[in-house]
MMTF fields as JSON, N, C-alpha, C and O atoms, coordinates in Angstrom:
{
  "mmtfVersion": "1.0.0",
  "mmtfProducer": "UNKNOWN",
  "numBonds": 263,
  "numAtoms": 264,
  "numGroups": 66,
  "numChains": 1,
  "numModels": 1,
  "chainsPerModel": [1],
  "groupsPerChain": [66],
  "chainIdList": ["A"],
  "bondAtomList": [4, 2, 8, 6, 12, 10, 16, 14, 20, 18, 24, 22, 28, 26, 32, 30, 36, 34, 40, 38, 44, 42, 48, 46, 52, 50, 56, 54, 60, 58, 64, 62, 68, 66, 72, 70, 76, 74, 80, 78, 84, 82, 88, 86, 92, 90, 96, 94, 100, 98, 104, 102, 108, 106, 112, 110, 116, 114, 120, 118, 124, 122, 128, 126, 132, 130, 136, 134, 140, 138, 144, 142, 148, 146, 152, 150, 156, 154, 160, 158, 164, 162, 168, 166, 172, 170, 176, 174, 180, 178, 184, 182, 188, 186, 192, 190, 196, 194, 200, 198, 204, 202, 208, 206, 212, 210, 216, 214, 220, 218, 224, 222, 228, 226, 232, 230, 236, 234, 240, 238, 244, 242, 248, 246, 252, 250, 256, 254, 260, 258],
  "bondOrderList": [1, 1, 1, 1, 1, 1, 1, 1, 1, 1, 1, 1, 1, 1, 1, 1, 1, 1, 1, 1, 1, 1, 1, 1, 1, 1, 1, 1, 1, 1, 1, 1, 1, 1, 1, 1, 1, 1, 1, 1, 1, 1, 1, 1, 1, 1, 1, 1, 1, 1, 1, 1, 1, 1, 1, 1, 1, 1, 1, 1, 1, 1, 1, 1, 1],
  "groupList": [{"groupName": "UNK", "atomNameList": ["N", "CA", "C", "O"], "elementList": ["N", "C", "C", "O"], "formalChargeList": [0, 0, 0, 0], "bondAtomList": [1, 0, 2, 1, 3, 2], "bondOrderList": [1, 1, 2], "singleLetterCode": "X", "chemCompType": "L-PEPTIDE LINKING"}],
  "groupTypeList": [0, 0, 0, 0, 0, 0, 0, 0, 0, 0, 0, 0, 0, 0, 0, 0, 0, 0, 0, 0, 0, 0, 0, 0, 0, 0, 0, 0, 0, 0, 0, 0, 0, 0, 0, 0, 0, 0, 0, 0, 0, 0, 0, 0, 0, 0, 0, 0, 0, 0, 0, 0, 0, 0, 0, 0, 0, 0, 0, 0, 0, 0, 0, 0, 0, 0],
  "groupIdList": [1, 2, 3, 4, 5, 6, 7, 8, 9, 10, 11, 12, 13, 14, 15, 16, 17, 18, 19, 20, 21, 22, 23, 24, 25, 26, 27, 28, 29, 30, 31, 32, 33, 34, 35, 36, 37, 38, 39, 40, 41, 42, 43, 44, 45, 46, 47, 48, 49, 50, 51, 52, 53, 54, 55, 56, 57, 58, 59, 60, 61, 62, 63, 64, 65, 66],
  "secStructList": [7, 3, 3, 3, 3, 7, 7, 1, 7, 7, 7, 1, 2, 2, 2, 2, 2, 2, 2, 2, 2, 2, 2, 2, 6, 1, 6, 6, 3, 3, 3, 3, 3, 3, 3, 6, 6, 6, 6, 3, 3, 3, 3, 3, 3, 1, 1, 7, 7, 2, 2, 2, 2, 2, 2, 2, 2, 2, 2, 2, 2, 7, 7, 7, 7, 7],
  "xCoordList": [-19.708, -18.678, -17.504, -17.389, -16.531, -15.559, -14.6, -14.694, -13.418, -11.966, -10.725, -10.186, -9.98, -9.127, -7.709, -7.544, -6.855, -5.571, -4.548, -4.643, -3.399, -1.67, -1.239, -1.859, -0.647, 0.306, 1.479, 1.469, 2.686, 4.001, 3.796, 2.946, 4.765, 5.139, 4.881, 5.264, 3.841, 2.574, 3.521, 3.79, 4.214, 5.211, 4.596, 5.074, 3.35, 2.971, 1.822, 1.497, 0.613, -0.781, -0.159, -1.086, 0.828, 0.976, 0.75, 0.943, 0.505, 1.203, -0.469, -0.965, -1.059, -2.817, -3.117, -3.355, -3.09, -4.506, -3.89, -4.58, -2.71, -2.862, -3.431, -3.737, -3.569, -4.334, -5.363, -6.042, -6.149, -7.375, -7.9, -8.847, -7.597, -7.793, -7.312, -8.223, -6.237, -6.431, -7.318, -7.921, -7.709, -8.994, -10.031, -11.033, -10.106, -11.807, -12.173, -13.372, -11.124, -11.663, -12.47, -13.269, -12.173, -12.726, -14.398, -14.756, -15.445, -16.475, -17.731, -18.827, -17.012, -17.838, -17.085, -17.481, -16.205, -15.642, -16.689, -17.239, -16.575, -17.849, -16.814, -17.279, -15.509, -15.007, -13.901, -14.112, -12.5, -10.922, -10.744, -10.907, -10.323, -9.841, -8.182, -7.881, -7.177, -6.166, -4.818, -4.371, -4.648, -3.913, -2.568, -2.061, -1.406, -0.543, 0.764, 1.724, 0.917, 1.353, 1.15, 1.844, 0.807, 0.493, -0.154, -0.428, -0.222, -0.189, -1.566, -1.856, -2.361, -3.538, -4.393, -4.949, -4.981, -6.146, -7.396, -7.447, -8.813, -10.207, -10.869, -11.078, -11.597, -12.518, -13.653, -13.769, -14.671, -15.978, -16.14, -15.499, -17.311, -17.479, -18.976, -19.784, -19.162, -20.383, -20.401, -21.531, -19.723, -19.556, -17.969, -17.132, -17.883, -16.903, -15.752, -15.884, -14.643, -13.846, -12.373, -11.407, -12.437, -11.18, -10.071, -9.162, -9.5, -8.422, -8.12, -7.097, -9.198, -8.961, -8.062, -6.985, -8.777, -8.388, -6.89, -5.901, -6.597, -5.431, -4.276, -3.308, -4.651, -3.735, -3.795, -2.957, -5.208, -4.841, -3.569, -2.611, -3.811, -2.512, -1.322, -0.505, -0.997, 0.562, 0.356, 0.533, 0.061, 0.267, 0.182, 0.707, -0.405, 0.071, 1.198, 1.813, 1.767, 3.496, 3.072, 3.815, 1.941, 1.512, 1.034, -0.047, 2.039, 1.497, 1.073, 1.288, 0.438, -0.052, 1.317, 1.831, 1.549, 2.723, 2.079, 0.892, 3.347, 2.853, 3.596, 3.428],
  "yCoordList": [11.878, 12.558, 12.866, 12.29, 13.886, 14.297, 14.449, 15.392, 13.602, 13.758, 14.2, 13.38, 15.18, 15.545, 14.939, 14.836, 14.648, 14.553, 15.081, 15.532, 14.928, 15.996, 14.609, 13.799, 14.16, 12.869, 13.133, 13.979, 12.209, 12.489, 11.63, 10.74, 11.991, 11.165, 11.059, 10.358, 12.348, 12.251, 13.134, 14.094, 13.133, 13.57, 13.997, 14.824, 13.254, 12.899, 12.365, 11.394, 12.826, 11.825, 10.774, 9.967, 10.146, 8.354, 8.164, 6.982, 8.798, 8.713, 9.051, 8.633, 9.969, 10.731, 9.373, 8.839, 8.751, 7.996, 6.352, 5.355, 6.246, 5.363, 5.471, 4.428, 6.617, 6.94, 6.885, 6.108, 7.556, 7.349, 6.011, 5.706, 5.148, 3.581, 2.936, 2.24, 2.902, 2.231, 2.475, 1.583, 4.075, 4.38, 3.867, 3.581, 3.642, 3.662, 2.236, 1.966, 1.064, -0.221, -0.3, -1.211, 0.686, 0.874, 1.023, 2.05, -0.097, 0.22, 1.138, 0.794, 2.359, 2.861, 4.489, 5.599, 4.286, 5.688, 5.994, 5.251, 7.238, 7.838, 8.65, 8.665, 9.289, 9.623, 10.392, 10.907, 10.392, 10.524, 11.829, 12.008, 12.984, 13.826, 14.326, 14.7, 14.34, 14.239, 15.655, 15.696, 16.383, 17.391, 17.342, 17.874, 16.888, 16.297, 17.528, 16.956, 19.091, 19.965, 20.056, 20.846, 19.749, 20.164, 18.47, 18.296, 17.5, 16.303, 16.092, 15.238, 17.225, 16.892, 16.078, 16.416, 14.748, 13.917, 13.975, 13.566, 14.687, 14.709, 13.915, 13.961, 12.564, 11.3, 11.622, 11.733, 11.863, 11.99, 10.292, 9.394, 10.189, 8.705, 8.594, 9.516, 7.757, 7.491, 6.827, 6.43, 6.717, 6.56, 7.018, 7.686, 6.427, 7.575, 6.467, 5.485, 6.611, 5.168, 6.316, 6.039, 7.04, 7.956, 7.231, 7.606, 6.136, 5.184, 4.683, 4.932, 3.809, 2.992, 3.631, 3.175, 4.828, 5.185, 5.729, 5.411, 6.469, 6.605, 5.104, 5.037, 4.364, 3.15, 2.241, 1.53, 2.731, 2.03, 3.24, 2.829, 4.699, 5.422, 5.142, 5.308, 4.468, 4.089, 2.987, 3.195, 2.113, 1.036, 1.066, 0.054, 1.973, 2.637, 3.108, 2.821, 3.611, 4.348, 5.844, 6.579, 6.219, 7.916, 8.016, 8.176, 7.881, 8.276, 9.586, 10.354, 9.978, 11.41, 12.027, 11.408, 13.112, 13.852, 14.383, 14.673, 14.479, 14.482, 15.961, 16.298],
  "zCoordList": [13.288, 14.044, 13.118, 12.036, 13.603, 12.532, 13.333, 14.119, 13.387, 13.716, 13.42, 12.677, 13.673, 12.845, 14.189, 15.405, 12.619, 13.221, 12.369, 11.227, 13.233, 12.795, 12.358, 13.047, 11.727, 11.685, 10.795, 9.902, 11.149, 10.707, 9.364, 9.33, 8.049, 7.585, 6.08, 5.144, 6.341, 4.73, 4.09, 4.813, 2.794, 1.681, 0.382, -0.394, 0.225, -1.044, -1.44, -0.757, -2.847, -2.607, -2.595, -2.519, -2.618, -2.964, -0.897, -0.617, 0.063, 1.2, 1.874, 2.919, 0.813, 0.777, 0.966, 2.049, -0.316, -0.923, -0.264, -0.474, 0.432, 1.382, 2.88, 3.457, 3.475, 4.315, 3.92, 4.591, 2.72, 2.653, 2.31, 3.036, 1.463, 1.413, 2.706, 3.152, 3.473, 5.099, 5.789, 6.386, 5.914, 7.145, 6.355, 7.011, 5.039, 4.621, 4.813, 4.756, 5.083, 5.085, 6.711, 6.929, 7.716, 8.953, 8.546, 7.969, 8.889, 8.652, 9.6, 10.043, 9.643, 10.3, 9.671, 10.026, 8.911, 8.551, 6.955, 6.142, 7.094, 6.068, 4.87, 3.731, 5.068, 4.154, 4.996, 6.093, 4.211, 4.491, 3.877, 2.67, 4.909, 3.827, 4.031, 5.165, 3.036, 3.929, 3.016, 1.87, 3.978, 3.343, 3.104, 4.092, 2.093, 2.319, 2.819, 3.334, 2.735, 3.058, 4.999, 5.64, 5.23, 6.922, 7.77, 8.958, 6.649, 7.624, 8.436, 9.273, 7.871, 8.294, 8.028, 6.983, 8.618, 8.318, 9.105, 10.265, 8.222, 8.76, 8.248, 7.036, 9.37, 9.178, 9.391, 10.611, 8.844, 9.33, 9.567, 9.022, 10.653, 11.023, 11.462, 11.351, 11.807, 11.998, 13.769, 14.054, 14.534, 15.367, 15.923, 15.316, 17.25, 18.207, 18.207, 18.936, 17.41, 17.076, 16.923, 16.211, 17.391, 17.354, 17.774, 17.034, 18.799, 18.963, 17.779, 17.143, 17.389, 16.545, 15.283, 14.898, 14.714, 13.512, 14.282, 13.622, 15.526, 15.823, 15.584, 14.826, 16.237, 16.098, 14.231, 13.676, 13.763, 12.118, 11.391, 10.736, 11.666, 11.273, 11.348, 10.442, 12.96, 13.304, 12.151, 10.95, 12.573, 11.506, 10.597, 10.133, 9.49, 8.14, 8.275, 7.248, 8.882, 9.643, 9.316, 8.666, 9.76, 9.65, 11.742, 12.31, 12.116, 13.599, 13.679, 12.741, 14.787, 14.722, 15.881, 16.812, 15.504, 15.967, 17.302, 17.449, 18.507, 20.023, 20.635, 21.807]
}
């Protein structure tokens, strides 16, 4: 499955490649792709865990914008 989200907060790869190392310890995520201009993050996954990776974002402090 492939999830995309908007999230606040991303400035910079230093801001990328902590999103992508937080979601990837989720064992069921297959690969992070994360655009740091527009705040976009797409998870391909292997199952339907779309909360989860929503609530591991806040707690990285990248909430997804409402």
């Amino acid at each position: 499955m492939e999830f995309e989200f908007q999230v606040q907060n991303v400035k910079c790869q230093g801001c990328a490649s902590t999103i992508r190392e937080g979601l990837g310890q989720h064992s069921q995520v297959r690969n992070v792709q994360v655009e740091v201009p527009s705040g976009r993050v797409v998870v391909e996954t292997v199952g339907a865990v779309r909360e989860e990776l929503s609530r591991m974002l806040k707690e990285l402090g990248y909430p997804e914008r409402v």
